[in-house]
MARSE-342924 format. One record per residue: x, y, z of N, C-alpha, C, O in turn; residue in three letters. Coordinates in steps of 0.02 Angstrom, whole numbers, padded with zeros to 5 digits, always signed. Layout:
N
XYZXYZXYZXYZALA
...
//
This chain:
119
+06433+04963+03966+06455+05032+03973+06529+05040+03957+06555+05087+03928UNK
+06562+04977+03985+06626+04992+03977+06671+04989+03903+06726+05013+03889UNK
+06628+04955+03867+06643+04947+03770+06601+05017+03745+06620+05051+03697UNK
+06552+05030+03779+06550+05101+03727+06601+05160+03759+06626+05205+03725UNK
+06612+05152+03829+06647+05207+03835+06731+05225+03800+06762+05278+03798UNK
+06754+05148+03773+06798+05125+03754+06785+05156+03656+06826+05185+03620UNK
+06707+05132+03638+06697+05177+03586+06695+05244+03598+06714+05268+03545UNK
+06686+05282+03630+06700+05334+03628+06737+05359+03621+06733+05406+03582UNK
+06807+05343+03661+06861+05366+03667+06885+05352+03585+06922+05396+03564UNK
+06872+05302+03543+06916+05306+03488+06877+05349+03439+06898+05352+03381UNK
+06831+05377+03455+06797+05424+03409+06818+05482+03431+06822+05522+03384UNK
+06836+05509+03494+06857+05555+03512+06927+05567+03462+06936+05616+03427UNK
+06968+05517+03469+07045+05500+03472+07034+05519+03400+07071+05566+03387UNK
+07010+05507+03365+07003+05513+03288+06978+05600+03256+07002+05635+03213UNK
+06920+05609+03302+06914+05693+03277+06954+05735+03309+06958+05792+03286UNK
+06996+05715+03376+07019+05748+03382+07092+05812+03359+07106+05867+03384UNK
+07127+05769+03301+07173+05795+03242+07127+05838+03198+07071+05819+03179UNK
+07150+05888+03186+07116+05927+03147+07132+05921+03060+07092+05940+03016UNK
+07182+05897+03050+07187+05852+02990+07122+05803+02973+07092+05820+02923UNK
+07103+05763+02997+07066+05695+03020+07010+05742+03027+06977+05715+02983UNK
+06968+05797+03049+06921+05842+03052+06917+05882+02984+06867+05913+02965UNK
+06962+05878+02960+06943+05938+02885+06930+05864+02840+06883+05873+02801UNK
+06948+05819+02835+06925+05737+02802+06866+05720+02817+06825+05713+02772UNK
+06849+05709+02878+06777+05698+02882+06737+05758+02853+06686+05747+02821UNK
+06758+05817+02862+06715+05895+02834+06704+05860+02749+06647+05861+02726UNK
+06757+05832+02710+06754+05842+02647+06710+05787+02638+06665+05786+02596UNK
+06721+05749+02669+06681+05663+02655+06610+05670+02689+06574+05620+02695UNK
+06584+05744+02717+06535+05766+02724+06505+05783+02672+06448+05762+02664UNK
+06526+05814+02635+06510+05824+02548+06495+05767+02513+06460+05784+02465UNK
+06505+05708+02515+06484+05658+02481+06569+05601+02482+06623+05622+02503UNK
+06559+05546+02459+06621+05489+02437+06672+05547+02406+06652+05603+02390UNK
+06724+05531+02402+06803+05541+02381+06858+05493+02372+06866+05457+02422UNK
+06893+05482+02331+06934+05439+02313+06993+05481+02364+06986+05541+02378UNK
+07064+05428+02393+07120+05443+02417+07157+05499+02393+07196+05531+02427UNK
+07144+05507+02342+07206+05568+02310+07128+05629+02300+07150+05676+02268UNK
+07092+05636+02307+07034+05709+02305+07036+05697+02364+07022+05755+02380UNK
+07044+05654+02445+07049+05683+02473+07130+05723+02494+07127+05777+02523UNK
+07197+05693+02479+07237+05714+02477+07266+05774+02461+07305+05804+02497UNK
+07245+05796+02396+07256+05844+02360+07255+05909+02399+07303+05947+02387UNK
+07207+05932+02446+07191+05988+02463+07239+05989+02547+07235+06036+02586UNK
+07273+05940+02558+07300+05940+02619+07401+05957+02617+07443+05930+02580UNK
+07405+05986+02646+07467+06007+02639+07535+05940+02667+07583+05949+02705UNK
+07514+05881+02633+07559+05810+02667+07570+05764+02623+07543+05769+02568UNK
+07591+05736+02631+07615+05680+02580+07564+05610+02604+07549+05589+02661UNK
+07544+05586+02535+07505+05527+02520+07518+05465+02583+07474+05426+02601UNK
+07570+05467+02606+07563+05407+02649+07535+05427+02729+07514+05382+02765UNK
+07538+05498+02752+07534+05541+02787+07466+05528+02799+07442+05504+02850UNK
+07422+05554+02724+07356+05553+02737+07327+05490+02748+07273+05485+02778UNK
+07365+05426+02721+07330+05337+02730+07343+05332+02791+07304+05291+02816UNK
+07390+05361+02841+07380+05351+02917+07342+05397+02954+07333+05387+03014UNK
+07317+05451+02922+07261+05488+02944+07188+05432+02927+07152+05424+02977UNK
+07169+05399+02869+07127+05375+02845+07148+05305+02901+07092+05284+02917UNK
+07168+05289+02915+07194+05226+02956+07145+05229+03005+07092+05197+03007UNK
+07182+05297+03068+07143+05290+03126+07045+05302+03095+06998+05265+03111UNK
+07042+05347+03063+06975+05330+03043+06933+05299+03029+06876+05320+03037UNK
+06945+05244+03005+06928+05184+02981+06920+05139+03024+06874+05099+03017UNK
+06972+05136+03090+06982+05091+03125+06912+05110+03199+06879+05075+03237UNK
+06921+05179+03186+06855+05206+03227+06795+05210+03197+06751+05239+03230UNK
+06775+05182+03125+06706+05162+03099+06685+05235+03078+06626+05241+03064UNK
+06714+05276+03076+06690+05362+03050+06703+05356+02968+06689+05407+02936UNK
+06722+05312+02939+06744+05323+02861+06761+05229+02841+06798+05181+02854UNK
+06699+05251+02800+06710+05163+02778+06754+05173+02686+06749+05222+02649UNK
+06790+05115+02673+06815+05119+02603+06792+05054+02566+06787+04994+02579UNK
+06782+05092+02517+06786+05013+02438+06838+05023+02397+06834+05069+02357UNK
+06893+04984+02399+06927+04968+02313+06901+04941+02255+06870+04889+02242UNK
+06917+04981+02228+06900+04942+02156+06968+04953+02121+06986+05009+02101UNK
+07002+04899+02114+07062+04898+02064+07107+04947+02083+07122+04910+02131UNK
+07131+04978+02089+07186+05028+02104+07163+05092+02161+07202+05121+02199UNK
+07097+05104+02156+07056+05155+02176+07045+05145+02237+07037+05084+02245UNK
+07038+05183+02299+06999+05190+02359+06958+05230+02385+06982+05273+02423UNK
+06901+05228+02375+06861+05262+02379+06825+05263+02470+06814+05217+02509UNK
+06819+05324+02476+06813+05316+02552+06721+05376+02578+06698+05426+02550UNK
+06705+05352+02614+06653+05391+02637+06601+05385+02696+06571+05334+02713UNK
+06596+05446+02724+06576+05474+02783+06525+05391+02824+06495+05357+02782UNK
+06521+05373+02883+06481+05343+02925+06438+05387+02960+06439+05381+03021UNK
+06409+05420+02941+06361+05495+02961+06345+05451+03072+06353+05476+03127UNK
+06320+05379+03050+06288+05374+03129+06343+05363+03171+06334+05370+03231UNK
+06411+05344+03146+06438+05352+03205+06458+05409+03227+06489+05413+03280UNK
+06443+05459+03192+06452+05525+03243+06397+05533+03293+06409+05558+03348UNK
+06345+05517+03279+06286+05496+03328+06309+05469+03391+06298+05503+03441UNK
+06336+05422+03397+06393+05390+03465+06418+05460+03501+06391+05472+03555UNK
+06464+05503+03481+06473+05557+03506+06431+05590+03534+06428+05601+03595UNK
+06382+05617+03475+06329+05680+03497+06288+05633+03552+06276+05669+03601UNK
+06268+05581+03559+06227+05546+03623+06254+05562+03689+06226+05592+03735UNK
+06353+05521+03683+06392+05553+03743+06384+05627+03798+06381+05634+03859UNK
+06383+05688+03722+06387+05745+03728+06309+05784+03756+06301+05840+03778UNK
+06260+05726+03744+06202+05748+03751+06174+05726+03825+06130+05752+03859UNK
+06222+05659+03841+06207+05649+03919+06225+05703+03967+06187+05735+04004UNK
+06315+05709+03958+06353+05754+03977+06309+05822+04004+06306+05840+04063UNK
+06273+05859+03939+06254+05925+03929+06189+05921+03986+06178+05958+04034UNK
+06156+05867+03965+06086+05833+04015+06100+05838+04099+06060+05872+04132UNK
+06166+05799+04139+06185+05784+04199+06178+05865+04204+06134+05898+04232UNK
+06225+05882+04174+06271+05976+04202+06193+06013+04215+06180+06033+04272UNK
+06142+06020+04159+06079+06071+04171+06043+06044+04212+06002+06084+04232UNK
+06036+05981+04242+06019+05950+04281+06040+05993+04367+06005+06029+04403UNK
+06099+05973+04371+06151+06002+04446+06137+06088+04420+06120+06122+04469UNK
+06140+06126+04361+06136+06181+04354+06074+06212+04384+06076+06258+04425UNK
+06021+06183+04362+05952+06164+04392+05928+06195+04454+05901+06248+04469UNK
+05949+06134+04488+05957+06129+04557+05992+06184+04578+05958+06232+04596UNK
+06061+06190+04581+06088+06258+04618+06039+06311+04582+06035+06354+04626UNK
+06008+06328+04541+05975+06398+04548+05915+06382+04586+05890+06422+04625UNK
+05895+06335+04576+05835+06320+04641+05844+06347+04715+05810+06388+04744UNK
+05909+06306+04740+05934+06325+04783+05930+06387+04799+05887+06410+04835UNK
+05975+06417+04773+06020+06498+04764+05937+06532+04765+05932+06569+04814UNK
+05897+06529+04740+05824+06571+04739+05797+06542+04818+05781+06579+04864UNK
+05797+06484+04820+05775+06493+04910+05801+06519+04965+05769+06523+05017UNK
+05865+06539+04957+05907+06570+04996+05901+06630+04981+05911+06669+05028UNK
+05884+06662+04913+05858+06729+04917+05797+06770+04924+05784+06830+04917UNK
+05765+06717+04941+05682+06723+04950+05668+06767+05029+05695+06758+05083UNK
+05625+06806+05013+05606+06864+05084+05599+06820+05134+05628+06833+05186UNK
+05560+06757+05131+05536+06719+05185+05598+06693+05223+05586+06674+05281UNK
+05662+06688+05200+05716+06653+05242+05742+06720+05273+05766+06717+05329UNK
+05738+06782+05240+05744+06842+05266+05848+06867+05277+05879+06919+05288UNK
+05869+06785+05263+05946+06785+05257+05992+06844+05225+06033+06882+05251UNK
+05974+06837+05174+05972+06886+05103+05984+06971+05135+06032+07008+05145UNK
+05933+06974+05142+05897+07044+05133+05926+07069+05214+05928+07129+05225UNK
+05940+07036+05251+05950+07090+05337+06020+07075+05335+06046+07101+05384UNK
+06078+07033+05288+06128+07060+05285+06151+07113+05244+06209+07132+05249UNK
+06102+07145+05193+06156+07195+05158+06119+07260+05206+06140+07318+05201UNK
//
C-alpha cells in the first residue's frame, strides 16, 4: 500500500502543473517529437525538458531517440493508477453518503414520530 500510495503521489505531482496537463492533452493525440511538443507552449526548450523530466520520471510519457530526435508518448494505463485511487475515494464517500441518508430517513419516518410533533 505504501509504494502505490507513494505512486500516486508522483502522478498526482506530475498532472498537477497545468503546463505538464496540456502535454499529456497533446500526447493524447498520438507520439510527438520535443520541439511539436514545444512549439505551442509559451517557454523555452529547456523549460519544457524539465516539464518532460518529471513526466517521465512518473511513467505518464515514455521516450525513444533516434539520433538527434525525441520522440515522446502518452502511457494511457498509468493514468489508470489515478482513476482507480479516485474511484476508491468516490466508492468510501457514497458509501458514508449512503448511510447518513439511511439514517436521516429513519429519523424522519412517522413511526419515530420525532420529526413530525416538533414542527
Amino acid at each position: 500500500m505504501l509504494n502505490q500510495s507513494g505512486d500516486v503521489d508522483r502522478l498526482l505531482h506530475a498532472l498537477a502543473d497545468p503546463t505538464r496537463r496540456r502535454i499529456v492533452e497533446q500526447l493524447g493525440r498520438g507520439p510527438a517529437t520535443v520541439s511539436e511538443l514545444a512549439a505551442p507552449l509559451p517557454m523555452s526548450l529547456p523549460a519544457v525538458l524539465q516539464h518532460l523530466q518529471v513526466l517521465t520520471a512518473s511513467r505518464i510519457v515514455a521516450t525513444d531517440k533516434v539520433g538527434r530526435v525525441r520522440t515522446c508518448r502518452l502511457e494511457p494505463d498509468r493514468l489508470g493508477v489515478v482513476a482507480d485511487w479516485i474511484a476508491a475515494r468516490r466508492q468510501t464517500w457514497e458509501r458514508r453518503l449512503n448511510r447518513l441518508g439511511e439514517i436521516l430517513a429513519q429519523d424522519d419516518s412517522p413511526a419515530t414520530g420525532t420529526r413530525e410533533s416538533e414542527t
